[in-house]
C-alpha positions as CSV (number, residue, x, y, z in Angstrom):
1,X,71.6,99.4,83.7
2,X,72.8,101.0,87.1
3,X,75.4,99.2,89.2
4,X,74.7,95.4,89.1
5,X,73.3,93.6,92.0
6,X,76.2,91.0,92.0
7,X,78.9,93.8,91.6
8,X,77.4,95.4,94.3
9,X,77.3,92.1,96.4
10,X,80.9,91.6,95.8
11,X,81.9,95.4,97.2
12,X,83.2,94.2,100.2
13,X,85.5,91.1,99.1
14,X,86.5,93.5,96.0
15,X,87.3,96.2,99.2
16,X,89.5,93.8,101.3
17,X,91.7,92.9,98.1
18,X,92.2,96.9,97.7
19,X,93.1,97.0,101.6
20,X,95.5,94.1,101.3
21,X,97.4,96.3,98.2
22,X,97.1,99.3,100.4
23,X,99.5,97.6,103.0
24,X,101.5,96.1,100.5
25,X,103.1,99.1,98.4
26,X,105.4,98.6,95.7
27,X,107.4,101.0,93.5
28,X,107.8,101.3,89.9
29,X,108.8,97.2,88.5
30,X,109.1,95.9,91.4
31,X,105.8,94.5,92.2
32,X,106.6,91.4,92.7
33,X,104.5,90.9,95.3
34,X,101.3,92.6,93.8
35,X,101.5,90.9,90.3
36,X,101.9,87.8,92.5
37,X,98.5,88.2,94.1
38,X,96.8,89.5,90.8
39,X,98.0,86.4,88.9
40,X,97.1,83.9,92.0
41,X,93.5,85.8,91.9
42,X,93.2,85.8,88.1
43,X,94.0,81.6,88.1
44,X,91.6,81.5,90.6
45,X,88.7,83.0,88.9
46,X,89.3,80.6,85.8
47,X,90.5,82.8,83.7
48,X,91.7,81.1,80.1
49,X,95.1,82.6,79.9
50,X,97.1,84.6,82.9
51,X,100.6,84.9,81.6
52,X,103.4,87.1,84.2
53,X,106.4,89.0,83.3
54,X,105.3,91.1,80.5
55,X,106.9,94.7,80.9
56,X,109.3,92.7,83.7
57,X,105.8,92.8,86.2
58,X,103.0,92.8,84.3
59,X,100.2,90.9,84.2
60,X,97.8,89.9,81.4
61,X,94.8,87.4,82.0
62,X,92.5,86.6,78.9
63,X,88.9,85.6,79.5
64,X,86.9,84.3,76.7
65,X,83.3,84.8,76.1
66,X,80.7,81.9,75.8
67,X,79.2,83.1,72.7
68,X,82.1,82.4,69.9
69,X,84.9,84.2,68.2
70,X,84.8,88.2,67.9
71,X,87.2,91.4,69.0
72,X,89.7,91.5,71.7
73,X,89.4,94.5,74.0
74,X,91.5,95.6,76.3
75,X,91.1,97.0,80.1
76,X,94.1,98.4,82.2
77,X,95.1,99.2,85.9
78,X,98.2,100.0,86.7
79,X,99.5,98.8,90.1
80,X,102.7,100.8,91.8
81,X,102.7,103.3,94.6
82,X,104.4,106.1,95.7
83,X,107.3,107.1,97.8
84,X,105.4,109.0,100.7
85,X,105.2,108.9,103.7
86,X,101.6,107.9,103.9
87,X,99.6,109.7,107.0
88,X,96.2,108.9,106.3
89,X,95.9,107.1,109.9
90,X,93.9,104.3,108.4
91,X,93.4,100.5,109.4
92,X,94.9,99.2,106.4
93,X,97.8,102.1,106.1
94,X,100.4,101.0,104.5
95,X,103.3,98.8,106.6
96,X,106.3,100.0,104.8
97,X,107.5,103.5,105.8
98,X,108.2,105.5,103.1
99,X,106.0,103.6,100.5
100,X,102.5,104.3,99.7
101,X,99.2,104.2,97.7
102,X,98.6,108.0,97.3
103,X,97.4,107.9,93.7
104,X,94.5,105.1,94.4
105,X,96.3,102.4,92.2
106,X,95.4,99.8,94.6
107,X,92.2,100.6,93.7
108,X,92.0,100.3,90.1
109,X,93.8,97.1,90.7
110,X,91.3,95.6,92.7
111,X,88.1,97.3,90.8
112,X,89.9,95.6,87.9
113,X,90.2,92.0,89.5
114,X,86.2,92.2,90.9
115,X,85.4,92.8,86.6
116,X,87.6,89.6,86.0
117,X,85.7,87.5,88.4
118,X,82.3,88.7,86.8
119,X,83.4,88.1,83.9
120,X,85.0,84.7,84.5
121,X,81.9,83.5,86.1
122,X,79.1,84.8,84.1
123,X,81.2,85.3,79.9
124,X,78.2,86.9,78.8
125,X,79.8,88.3,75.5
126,X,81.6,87.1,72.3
127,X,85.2,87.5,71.8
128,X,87.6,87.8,74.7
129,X,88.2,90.4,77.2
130,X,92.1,91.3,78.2
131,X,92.4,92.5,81.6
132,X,95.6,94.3,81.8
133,X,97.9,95.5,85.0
134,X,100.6,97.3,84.1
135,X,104.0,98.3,86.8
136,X,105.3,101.2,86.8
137,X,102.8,104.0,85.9
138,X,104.6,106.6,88.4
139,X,107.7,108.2,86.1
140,X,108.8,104.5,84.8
141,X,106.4,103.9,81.4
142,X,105.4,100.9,82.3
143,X,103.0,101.1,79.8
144,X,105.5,101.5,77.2
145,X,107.9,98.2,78.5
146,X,104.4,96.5,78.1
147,X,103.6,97.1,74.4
148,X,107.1,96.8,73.7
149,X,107.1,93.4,75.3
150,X,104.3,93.1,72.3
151,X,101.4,92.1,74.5
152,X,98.9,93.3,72.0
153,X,100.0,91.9,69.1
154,X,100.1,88.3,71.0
155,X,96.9,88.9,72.5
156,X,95.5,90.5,69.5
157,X,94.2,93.6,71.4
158,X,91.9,95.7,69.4
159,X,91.1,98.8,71.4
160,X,92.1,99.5,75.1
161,X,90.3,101.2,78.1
162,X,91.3,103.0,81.3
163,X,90.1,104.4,84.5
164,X,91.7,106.4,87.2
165,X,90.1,108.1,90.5
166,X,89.2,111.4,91.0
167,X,89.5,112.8,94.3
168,X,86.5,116.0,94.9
169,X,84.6,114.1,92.3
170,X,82.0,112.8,93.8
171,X,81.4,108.8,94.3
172,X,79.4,107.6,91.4
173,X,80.1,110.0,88.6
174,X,82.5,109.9,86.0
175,X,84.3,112.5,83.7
176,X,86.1,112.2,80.4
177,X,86.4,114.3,77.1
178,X,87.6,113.3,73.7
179,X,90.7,114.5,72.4
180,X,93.7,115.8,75.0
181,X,92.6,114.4,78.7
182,X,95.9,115.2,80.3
183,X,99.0,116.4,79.1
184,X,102.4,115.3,77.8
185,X,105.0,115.8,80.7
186,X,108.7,116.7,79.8
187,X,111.7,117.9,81.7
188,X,114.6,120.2,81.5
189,X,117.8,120.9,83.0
190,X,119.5,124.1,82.3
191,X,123.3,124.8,83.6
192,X,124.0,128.8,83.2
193,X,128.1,128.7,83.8
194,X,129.8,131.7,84.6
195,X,132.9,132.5,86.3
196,X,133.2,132.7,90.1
197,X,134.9,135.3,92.3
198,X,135.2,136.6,95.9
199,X,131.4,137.9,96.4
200,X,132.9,141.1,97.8
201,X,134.3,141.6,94.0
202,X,131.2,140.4,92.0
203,X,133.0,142.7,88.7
204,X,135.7,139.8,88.2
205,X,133.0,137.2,88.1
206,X,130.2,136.0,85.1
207,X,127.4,135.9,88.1
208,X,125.8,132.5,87.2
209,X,122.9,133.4,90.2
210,X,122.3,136.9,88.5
211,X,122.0,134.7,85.4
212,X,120.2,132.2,86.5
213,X,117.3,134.3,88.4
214,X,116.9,136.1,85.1
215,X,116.1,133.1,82.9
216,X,113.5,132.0,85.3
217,X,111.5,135.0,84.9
218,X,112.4,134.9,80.8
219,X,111.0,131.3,80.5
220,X,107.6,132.7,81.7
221,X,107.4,134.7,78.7
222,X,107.3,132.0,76.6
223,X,103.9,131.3,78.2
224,X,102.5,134.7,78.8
225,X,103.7,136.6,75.5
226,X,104.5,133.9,73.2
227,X,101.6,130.9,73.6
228,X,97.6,131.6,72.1
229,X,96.0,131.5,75.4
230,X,93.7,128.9,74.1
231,X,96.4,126.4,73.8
232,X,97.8,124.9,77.3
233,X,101.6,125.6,78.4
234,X,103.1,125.0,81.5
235,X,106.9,125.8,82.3
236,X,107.7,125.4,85.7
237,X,111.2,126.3,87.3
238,X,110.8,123.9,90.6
239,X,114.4,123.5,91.6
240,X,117.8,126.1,91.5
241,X,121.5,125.0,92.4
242,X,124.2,127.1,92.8
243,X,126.7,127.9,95.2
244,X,127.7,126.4,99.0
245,X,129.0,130.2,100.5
246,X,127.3,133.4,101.0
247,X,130.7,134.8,100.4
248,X,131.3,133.1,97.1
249,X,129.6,133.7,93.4
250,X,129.6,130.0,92.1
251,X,130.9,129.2,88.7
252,X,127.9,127.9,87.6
253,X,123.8,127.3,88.5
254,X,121.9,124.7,87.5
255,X,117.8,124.9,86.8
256,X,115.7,122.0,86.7
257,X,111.8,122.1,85.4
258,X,109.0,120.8,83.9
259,X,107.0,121.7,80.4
260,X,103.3,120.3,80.2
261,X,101.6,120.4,77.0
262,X,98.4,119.2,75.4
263,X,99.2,119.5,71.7
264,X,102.1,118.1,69.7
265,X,102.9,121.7,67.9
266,X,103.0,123.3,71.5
267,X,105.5,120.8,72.7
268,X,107.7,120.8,70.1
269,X,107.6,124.8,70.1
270,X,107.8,125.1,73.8
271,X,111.4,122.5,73.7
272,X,112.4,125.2,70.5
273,X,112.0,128.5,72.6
274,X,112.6,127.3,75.8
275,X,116.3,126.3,74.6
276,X,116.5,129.6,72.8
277,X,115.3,131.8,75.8
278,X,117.6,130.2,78.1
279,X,120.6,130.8,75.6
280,X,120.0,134.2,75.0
281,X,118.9,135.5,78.4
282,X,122.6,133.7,79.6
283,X,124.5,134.9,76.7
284,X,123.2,138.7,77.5
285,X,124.6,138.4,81.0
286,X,127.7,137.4,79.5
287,X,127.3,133.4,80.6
288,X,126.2,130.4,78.8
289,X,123.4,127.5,79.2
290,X,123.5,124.3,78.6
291,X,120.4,122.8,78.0
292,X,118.6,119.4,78.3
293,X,115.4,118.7,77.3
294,X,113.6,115.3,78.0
295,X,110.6,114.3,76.8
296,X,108.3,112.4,78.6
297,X,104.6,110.7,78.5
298,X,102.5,112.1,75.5
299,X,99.8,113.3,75.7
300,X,97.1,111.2,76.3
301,X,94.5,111.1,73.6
302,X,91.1,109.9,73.7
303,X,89.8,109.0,70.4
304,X,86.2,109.9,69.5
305,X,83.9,106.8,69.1
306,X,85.5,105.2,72.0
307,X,84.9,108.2,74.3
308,X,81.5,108.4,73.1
309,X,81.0,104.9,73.8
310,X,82.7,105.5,77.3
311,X,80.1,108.4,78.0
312,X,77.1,106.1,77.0
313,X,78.5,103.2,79.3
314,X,79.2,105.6,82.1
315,X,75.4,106.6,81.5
316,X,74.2,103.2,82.2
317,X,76.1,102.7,85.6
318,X,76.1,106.0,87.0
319,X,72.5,108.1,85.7
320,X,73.5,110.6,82.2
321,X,73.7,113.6,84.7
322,X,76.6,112.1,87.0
323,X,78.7,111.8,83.8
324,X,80.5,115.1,82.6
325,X,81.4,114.4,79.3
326,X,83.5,117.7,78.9
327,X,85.8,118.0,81.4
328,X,88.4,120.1,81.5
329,X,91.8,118.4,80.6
330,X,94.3,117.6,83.2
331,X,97.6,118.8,83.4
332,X,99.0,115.7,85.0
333,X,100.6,113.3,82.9
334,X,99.3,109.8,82.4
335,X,101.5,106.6,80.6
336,X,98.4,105.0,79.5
337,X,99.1,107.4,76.9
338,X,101.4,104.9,75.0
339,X,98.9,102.4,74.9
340,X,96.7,105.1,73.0
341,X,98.8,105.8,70.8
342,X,99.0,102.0,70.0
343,X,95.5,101.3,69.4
344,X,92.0,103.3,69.9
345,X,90.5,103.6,73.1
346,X,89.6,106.2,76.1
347,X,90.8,106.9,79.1
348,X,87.9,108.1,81.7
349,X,88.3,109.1,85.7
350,X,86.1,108.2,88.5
351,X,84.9,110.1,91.6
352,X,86.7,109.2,94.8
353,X,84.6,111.7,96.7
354,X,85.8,114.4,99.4
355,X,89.0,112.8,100.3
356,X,92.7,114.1,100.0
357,X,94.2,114.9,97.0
358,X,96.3,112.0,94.8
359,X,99.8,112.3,95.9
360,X,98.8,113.2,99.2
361,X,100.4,111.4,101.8
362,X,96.6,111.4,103.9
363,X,95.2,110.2,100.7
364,X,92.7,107.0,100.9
365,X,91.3,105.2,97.8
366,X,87.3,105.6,99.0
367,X,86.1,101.9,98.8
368,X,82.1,103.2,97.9
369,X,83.8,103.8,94.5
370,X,84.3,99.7,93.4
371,X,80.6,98.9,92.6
372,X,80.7,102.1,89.7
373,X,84.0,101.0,88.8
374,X,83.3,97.6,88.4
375,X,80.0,98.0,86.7
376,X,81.4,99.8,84.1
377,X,84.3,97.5,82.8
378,X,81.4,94.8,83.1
379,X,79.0,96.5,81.2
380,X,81.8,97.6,78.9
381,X,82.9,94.5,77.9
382,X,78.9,92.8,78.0
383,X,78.1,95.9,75.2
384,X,81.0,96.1,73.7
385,X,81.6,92.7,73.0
386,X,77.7,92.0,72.8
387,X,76.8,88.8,70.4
């Protein structure tokens, strides 16, 4: 089954619901006004249930199937945008400055509400079909204020699905892999404190900067001489505080970071030595560290017969050789991961084409995109959920 005719028939309505988002951003929980427009969409399309407020701005819409009772499956877009700047010099850029969709969500939300009205219309399966938009994806765990709100218990969610774009993939593939898709994302603050002086009289002063410069370069050991090279480890050192004078040696520095992981043993054994490297490397120029560690999204997890399923769905719409089915894992970070970790299910991306990178401020969701997206959530849910 390629992309269906009345998917492909609905591309452009499906298009100018994406554009409308794209003009409209919203950060983190407070999409009131895109929640707003996916509910009034979902009621439209006759969907059984559409109930608001779950996660403080999520949406969840139930559509049942004309053939009787069965599972309860579970598709998710998430629906917040950035704070950039956004440069992409389109029609439909977006109208408040500073806010943007760089990551595409406006498109998942709207390839998500063309599968609803498919499905409302046509309920060509048995058991019901939870379409899913979730607030918050970008650093809030939206996800997480979701399942906590216990939408899949009430709903009785069995196993859940997810889709994000792919810029430099091309339109009409896919790519997934089962196990670790993308990585846990934690942070760290360290403070090195030392004791200040006159900078023409660095020997009365614990130099926090002299300090400081040397645990960055220590905390790459920790990936280079410590990790199996097999196993993914990223510690970054992306921002360094210290001082106001160039006549002055500060009393203290402070580091801040990131540690992406793809395995649970590497995470917690990265947050182990990073603490201890920092410590020491201080304490041997006479200063101490204070360290935070936060942890983040997990990692996000695709369990095997669902992403074999995926692949074989992705098949159908797209042609077997547009589908990689052993991508290489992403170092980004993902909150759908939560929902993995609640229940079994795969997480798969979707080319955007040659456009700019996600996060980009010129970045454009590429509209050719919704009849593959689409198509696969409907023939997901018509295989899945087959009588």
């Amino acid at each position: 089954m390629p992309v269906i005719n009345r998917v492909a028939e609905m591309q452009d309505q499906v298009a100018e619901w994406r554009r409308h988002l794209h003009e409209n951003p919203e950060l983190l929980y407070d999409v009131h006004h895109t929640s707003a427009f996916v509910a009034e969409k979902l009621k439209s399309f006759g969907c059984d249930v559409v109930e608001t407020g779950i996660g403080r701005t999520g949406v969840v819409a139930i559509i049942k199937g004309s053939q009787g009772e069965g599972s309860v499956i579970g598709f998710r877009a998430d629906m917040d945008a950035l704070p950039i700047l956004e440069t992409s010099g389109k029609p439909w850029a977006s109208k408040t400055p500073g806010k943007a969709h760089s990551c595409g969500h406006d498109g998942h939300t709207a390839m998500l509400l063309g599968a609803a009205q498919y499905l409302a219309e046509t309920r060509n399966f048995k058991g019901s079909v939870a379409v899913i938009f979730q607030p918050a994806e970008e650093g809030g765990a939206g996800a997480l204020a979701m399942i906590n709100d216990g939408f899949m218990e009430k709903f009785g969610i069995t196993q859940v699905f997810g889709m994000h774009n792919e810029p430099r993939l091309p339109v009409g593939s896919f790519a997934i892999r089962k196990g670790s898709i993308m990585a846990a994302a934690d942070t760290f603050e360290i403070t090195i404190n030392g004791r200040g002086s006159h900078a023409a009289q660095p020997h009365l002063s614990i130099d926090p900067v002299l300090a400081a410069s040397h645990v960055v370069v220590a905390l790459q050991s920790i990936v280079s001489r410590e990790t199996d090279p097999l196993k993914s480890l990223v510690v970054t050192v992306a921002s360094i505080h210290g001082g106001e004078a160039s006549n002055v040696i500060p009393a203290f520095v402070k580091l801040a970071g990131t540690v992406r992981t793809l395995l649970p043993e590497m995470r917690d054994f990265a947050e182990k030595r990073l603490a201890e490297v920092a410590q020491a490397t201080a304490a041997a120029h006479g200063a101490t560290a204070d360290v935070i560690y936060r942890r983040g999204y997990p990692v996000t997890f695709n369990h095997e017969d669902e992403t074999e399923f995926a692949v074989e769905i992705a098949s159908r719409v797209a042609g077997p050789r547009a589908v990689n089915a052993g991508m290489a894992p992403h170092m980004g970070a993902e909150d759908f991961s939560y929902m993995l970790e609640k229940r079994p299910g795969a997480f798969i991306f979707i080319g955007n084409g040659d456009t700019a990178s996600l996060h980009n401020a010129a970045y454009d969701f590429n509209d050719e995109a919704i009849p593959f997206g689409v198509s696969y959530w409907v023939t997901l849910a018509e295989t899945a959920l087959a009588a």
